[in-house]
C-alpha positions as CSV (number, residue, x, y, z in Angstrom):
1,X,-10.0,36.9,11.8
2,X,-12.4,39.6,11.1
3,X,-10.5,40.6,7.6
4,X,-10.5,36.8,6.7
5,X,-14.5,37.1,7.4
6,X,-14.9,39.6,5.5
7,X,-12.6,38.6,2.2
8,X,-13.8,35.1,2.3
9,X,-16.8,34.6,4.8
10,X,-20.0,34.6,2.0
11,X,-18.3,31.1,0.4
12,X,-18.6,29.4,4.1
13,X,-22.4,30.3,3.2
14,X,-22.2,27.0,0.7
15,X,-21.3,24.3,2.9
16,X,-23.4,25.7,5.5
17,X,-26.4,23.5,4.8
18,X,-23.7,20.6,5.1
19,X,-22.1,21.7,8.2
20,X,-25.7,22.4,9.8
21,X,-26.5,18.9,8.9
22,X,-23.8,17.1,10.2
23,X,-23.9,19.3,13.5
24,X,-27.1,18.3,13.8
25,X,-27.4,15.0,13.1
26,X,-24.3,13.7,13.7
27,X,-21.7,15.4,15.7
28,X,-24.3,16.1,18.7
29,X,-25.5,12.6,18.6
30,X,-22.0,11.5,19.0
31,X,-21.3,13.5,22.1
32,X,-24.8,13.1,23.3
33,X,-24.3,9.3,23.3
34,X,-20.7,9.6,25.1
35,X,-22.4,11.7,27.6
36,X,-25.2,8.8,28.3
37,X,-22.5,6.1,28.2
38,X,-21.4,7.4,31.3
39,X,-25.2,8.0,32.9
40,X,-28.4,5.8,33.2
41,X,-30.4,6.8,31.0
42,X,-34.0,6.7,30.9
43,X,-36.2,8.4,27.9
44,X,-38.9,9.1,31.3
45,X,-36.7,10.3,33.5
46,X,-33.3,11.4,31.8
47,X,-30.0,10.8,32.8
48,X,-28.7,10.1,36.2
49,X,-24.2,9.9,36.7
50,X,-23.1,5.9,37.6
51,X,-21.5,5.7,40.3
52,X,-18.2,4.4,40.0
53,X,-18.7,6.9,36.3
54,X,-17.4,3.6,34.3
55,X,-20.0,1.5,35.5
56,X,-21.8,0.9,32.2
57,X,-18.4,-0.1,30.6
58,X,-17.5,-2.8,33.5
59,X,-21.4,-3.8,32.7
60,X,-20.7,-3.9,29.2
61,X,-18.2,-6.6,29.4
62,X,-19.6,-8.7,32.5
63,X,-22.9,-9.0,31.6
64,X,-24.8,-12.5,30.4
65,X,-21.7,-13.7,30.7
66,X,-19.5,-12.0,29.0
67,X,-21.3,-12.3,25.8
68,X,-19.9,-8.9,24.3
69,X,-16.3,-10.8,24.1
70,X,-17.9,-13.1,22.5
71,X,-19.2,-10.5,19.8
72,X,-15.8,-8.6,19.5
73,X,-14.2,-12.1,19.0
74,X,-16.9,-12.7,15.7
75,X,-16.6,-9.4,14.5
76,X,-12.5,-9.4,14.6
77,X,-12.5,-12.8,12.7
78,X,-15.7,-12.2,10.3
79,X,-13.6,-8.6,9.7
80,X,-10.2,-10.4,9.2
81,X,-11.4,-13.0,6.3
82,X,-13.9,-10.4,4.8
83,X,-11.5,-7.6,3.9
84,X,-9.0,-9.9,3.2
85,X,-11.1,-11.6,0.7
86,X,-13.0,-8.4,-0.4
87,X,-9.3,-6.6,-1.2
88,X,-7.9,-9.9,-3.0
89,X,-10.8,-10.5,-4.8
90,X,-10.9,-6.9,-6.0
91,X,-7.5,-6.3,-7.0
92,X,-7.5,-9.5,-8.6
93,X,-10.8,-9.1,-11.1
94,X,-9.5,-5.4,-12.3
95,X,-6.2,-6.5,-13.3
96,X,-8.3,-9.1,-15.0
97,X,-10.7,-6.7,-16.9
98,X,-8.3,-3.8,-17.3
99,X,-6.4,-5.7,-20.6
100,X,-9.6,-4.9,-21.9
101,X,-11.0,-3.0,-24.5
102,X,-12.9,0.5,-22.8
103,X,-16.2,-1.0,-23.7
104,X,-15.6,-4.1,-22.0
105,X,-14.2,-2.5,-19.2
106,X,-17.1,-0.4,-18.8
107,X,-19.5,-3.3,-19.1
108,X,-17.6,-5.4,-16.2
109,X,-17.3,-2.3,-13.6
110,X,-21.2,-1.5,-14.0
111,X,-21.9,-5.0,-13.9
112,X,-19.7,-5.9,-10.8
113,X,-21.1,-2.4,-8.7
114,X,-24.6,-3.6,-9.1
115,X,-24.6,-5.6,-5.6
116,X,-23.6,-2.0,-4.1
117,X,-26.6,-0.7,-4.8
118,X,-28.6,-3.2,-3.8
119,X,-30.0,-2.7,-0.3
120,X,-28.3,-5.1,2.2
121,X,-31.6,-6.4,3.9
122,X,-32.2,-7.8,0.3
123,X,-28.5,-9.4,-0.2
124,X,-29.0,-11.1,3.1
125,X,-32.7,-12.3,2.4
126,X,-31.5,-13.9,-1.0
127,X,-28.5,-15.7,1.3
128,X,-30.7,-17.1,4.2
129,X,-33.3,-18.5,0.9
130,X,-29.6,-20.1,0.1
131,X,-28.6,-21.5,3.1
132,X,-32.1,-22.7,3.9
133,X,-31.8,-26.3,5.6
134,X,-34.7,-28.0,3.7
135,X,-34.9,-26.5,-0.2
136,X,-32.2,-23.7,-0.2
137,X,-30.0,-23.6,-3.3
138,X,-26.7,-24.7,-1.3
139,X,-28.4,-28.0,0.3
140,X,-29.7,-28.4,-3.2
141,X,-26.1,-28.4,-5.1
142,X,-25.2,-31.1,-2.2
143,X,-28.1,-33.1,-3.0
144,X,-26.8,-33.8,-6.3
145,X,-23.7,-34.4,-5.5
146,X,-24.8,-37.1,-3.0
147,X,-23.0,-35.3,0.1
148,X,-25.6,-35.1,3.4
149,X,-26.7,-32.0,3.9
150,X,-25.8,-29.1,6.0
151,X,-27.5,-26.6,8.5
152,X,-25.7,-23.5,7.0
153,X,-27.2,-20.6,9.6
154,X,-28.2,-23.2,12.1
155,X,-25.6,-24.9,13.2
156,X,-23.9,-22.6,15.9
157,X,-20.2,-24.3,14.7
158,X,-20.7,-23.2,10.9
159,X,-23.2,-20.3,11.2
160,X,-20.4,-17.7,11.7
161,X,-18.5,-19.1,8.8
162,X,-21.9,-19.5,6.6
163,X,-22.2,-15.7,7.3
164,X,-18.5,-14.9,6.0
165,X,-18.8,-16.6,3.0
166,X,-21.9,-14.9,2.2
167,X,-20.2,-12.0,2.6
168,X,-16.8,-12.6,0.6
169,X,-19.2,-14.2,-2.3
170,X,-20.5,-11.2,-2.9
171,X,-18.8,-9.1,-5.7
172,X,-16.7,-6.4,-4.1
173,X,-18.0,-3.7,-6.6
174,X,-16.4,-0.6,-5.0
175,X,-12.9,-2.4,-4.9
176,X,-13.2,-3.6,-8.3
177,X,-14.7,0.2,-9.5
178,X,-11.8,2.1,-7.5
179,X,-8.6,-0.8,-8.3
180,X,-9.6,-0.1,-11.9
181,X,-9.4,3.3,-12.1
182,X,-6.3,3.4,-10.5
183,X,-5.1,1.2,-12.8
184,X,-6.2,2.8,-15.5
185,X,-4.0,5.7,-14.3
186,X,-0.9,4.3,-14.4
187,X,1.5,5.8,-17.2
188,X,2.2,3.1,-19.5
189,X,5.6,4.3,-19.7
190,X,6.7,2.4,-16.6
191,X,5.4,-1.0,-18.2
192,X,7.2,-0.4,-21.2
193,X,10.3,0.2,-19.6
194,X,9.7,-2.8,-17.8
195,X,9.1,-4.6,-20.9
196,X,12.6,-3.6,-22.4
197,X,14.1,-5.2,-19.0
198,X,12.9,-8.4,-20.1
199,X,9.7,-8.4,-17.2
200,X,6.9,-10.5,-17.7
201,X,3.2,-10.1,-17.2
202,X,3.4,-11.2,-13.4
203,X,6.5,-9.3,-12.8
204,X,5.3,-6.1,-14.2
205,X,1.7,-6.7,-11.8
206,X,4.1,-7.4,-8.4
207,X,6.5,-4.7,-9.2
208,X,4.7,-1.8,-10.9
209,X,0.6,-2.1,-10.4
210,X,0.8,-3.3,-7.3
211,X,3.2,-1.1,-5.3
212,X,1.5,2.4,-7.5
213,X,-2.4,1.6,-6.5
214,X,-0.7,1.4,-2.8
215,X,-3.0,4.5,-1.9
216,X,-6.2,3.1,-3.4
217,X,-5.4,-0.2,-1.3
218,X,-4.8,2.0,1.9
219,X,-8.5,3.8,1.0
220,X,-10.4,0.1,0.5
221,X,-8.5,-1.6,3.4
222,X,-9.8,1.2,6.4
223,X,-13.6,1.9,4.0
224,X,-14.1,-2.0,4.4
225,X,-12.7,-2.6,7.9
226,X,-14.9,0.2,9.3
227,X,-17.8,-1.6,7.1
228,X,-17.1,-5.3,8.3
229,X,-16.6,-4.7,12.0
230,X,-20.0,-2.2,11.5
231,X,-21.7,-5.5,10.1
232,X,-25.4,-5.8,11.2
233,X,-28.0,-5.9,8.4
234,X,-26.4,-9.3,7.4
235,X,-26.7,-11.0,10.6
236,X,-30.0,-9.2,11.8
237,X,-31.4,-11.0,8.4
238,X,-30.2,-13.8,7.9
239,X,-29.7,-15.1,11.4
240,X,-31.9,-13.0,14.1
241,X,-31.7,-15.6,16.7
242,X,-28.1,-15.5,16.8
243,X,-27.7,-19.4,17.0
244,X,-26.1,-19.8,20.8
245,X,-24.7,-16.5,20.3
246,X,-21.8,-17.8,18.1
247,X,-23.1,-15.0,15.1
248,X,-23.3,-12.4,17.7
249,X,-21.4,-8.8,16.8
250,X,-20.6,-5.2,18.2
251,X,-23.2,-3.9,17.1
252,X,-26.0,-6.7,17.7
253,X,-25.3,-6.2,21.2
254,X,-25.2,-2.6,20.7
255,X,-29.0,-2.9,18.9
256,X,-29.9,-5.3,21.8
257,X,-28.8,-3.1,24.8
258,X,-29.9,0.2,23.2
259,X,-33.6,-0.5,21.4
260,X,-34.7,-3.7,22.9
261,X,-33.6,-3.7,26.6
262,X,-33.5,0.2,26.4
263,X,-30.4,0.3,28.5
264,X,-28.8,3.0,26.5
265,X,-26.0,3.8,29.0
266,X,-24.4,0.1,28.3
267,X,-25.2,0.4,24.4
268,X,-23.7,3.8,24.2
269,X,-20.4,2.3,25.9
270,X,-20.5,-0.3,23.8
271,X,-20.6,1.8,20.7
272,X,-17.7,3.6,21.9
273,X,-15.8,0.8,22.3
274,X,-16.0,0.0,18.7
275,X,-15.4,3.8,18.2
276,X,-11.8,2.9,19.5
277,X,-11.6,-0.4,18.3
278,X,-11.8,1.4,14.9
279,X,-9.6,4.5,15.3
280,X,-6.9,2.5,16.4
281,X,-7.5,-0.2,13.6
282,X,-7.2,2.5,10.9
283,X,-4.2,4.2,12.7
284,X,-2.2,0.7,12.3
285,X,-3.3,0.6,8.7
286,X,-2.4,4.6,7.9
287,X,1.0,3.8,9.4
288,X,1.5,0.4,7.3
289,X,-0.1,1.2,3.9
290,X,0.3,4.5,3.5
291,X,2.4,5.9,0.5
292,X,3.6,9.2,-1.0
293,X,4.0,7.6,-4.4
294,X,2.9,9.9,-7.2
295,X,2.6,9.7,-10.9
């Protein structure tokens, strides 16, 4: 260890401002907050043990009814459609722009990443102007089409839904970015040789592009799961009373145990339930998706 040190230690010195960061800021938080999820913790007084230690978790799941249930349920189903759509969507517009010439190409991707960079408090103010009830753009397309209108984020049987499609009608720019690169990776060799056999354009997607961007797929599936059952900004914007609690997610309830109720034992359980929720989400994928295909 101390030869290693000596040979090698001075290049540690350049991801030490990283490291330090990440220590800091996030890896003590995280076992700070597992600490507190077992405690009642008060920013006056500090931390005191439950007693049974699990308390906060049973309280996590019993209390107003059982309403955090009722957020995992949402967040599972606005997950399920979301990433489904988001990786359909994405793999579907690349193979779309990749026949392309490279200027093209280049135009579409920078055109179809611009929603990434725009902050998500602004995406979901532009959707609840949308859905308004009274003179938002979607009551306004049903208006001339002579259908009655509808009370998109009001409506506690819709409001979920409303929320989803918001979601999936927005561009997935980092699919569509990352599905064309790989794309644009493939040797053309293997669709040549394809060609020869006598494949077609839709044989040579199903049976070459497909299966070779199985990584990339395996990358977007677990970057957007973690994303979609992290949702918040959305749903804090666009509908902040939560309509009957049918909109209501993880991590609302997390936000409304931890900073408005201050009960930071519950939210920190909470948050660690989605920890797991999330591990063994991506642990199913890894083992379904993964792929030791190279080219």
């Amino acid at each position: 260890m101390r030869r290693f040190f000596q040979k090698h230690g001075w290049s540690y010195l350049f991801i030490l401002p990283s490291m330090t960061t990440f220590i800091v800021f996030v890896f003590i938080p995280v076992v700070w907050a597992f600490i507190i999820s077992f405690q009642k913790y008060s920013l006056r007084s500090g931390g005191r043990w439950m007693d049974p230690f699990y308390a906060n978790y049973e309280t996590a799941f019993t209390q107003f009814g059982g309403i955090f249930i009722t957020a995992i349920q949402n967040t599972v189903v606005y997950s399920f459609f979301t990433v489904t759509a988001n990786i359909f969507l994405g793999l579907i517009l690349s193979s779309l722009i990749q026949p392309l010439s490279h200027s093209l190409r280049t135009f579409f991707r920078a055109a179809y990443y611009l929603p990434a960079v725009t902050s998500a408090l602004i995406i979901g103010m532009t959707w609840s102007f949308i859905y308004n009830a009274q003179w938002g753009f979607a009551n306004y397309l049903l208006r001339l089409l002579g259908l009655p209108l509808v009370r998109w984020i009001s409506d506690p049987d819709i409001a979920l839904a409303s929320v989803t499609a918001s979601a999936i009608l927005t561009i997935p720019a980092t699919a569509v970015v990352l599905y064309s690169a790989a794309m644009g990776s493939i040797p053309t060799e293997y669709y040549e040789a394809a060609e020869l056999d006598g494949a077609n354009g839709i044989q040579k997607w199903w049976h070459i592009t497909v299966p070779l961007i199985k990584s990339t797929t395996l990358y977007l599936v677990v970057l957007y799961s973690i994303a979609s059952f992290e949702v918040f900004e959305r749903i804090y914007i666009m509908v902040p009373s939560g309509v009957g609690n049918s909109t209501q997610t993880i991590v609302t309830q997390i936000y409304n145990n931890g900073f408005k109720d201050l009960n930071f034992g519950v939210g920190a359980a909470q948050a660690f339930v989605l920890f797991v929720m999330i591990a063994i989400i991506a642990a199913f994928q890894f083992r379904f998706l993964q792929s030791d295909v190279e080219y």
